[in-house]
Wavefront OBJ file of the C-alpha trace (Angstrom):
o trace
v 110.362 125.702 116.573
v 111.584 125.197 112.924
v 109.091 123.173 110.710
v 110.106 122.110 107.334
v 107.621 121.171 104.809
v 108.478 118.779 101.868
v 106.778 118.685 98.391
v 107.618 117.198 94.987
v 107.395 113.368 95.522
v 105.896 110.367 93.408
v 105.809 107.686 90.985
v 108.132 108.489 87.605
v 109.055 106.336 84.945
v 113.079 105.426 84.442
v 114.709 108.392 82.768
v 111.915 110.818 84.000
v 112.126 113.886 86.317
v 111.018 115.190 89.586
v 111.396 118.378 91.589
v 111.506 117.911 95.566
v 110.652 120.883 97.535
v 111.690 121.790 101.319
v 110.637 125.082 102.505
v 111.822 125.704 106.277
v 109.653 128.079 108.473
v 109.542 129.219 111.921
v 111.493 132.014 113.388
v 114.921 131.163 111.934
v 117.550 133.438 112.431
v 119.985 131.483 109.770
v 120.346 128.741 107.920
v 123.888 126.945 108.168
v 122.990 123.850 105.436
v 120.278 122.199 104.442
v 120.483 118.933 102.428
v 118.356 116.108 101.348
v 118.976 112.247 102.222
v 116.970 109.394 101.588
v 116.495 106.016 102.872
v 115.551 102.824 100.483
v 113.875 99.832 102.335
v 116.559 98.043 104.358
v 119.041 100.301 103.909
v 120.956 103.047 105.789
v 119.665 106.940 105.521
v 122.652 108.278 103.445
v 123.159 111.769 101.927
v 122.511 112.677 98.481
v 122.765 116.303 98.614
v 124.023 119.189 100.751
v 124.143 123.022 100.226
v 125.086 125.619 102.079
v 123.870 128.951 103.020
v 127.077 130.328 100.957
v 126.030 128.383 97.946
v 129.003 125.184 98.163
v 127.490 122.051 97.296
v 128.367 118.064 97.702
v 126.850 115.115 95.818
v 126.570 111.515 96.713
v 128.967 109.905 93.396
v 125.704 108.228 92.989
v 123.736 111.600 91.586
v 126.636 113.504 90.272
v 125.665 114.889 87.313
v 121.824 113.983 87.275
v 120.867 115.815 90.602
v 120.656 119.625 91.041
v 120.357 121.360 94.625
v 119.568 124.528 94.919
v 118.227 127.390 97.639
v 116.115 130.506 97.738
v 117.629 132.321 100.751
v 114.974 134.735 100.884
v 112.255 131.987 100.676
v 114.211 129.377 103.153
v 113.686 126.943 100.980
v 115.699 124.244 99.066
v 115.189 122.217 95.654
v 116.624 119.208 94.713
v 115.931 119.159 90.340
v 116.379 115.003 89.882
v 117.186 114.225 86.036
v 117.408 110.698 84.351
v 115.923 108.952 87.125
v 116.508 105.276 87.772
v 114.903 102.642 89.552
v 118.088 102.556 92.228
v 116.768 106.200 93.323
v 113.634 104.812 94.717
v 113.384 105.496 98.647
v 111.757 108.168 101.144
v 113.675 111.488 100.377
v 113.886 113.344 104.024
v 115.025 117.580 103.848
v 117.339 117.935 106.881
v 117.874 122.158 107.933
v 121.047 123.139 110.220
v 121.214 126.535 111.726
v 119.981 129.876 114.217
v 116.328 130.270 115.690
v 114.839 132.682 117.608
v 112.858 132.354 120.617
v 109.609 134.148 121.668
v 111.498 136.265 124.105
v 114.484 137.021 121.834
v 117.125 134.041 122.711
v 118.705 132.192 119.992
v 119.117 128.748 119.610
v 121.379 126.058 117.058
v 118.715 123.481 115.527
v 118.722 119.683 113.496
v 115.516 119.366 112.143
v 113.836 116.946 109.900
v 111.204 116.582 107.355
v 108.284 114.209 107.273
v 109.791 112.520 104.130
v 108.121 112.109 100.348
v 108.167 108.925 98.625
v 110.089 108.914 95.369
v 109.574 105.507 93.136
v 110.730 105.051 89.939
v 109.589 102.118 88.091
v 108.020 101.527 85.043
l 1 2 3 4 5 6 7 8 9 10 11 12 13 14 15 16 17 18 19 20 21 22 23 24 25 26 27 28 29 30 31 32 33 34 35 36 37 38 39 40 41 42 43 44 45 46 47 48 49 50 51 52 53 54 55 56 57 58 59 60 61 62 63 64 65 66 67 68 69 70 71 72 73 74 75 76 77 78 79 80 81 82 83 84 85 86 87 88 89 90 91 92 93 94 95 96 97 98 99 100 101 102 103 104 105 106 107 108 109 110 111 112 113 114 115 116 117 118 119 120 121 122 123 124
């Protein structure tokens, strides 16, 4: 089993930052991506950013430029730095991990997990 824990979320004013957090634990073998998407009240779940375990990256036209992901390999867990926020970024930000686990008994398995999600609002 893969758990991924999310941290990072809350209220910020227009223009402000915040840091989201997703650390992935359990007995993972690799990691192929991990990204984070979010979902605003009434809307689809849509992507705002992936990254890989190589390091490529891909950005919803939305954040280019204001949103920063980012990894610790070692640490299995991903960042997303969010810069010059705006009201339109309010929604639930979910982490999403892709990739190898290992079983008790030694057998490995491909895994789609999800996070919980943490509430991002920006409003002032």
């Amino acid at each position: 089993q893969v758990q991924l824990v999310e941290s990072g979320g809350g209220l910020v004013q227009p223009g402000g930052s915040l840091r989201l957090s997703c650390a992935a634990s359990g007995s993972i073998f690799s990691i192929y991506a991990m990204g984070w998407y979010r979902q605003a009240p009434g809307k689809q779940r849509e992507l705002v950013a992936a990254i890989t375990s190589g390091g490529s990256t891909n950005y919803a036209d939305s954040v280019k430029g204001r949103f920063t992901i980012s990894r610790d390999n070692a640490k299995n867990t991903m960042y997303l730095q969010m810069n010059s926020l705006k009201p339109e970024d309010t929604a639930v930000y979910y982490c999403n991990s892709q990739g190898v686990a290992t079983m008790t008994g030694g057998d490995r398995y491909e895994y789609d997990y999800w996070g919980q999600g943490t509430q991002v609002t920006v409003s002032s």
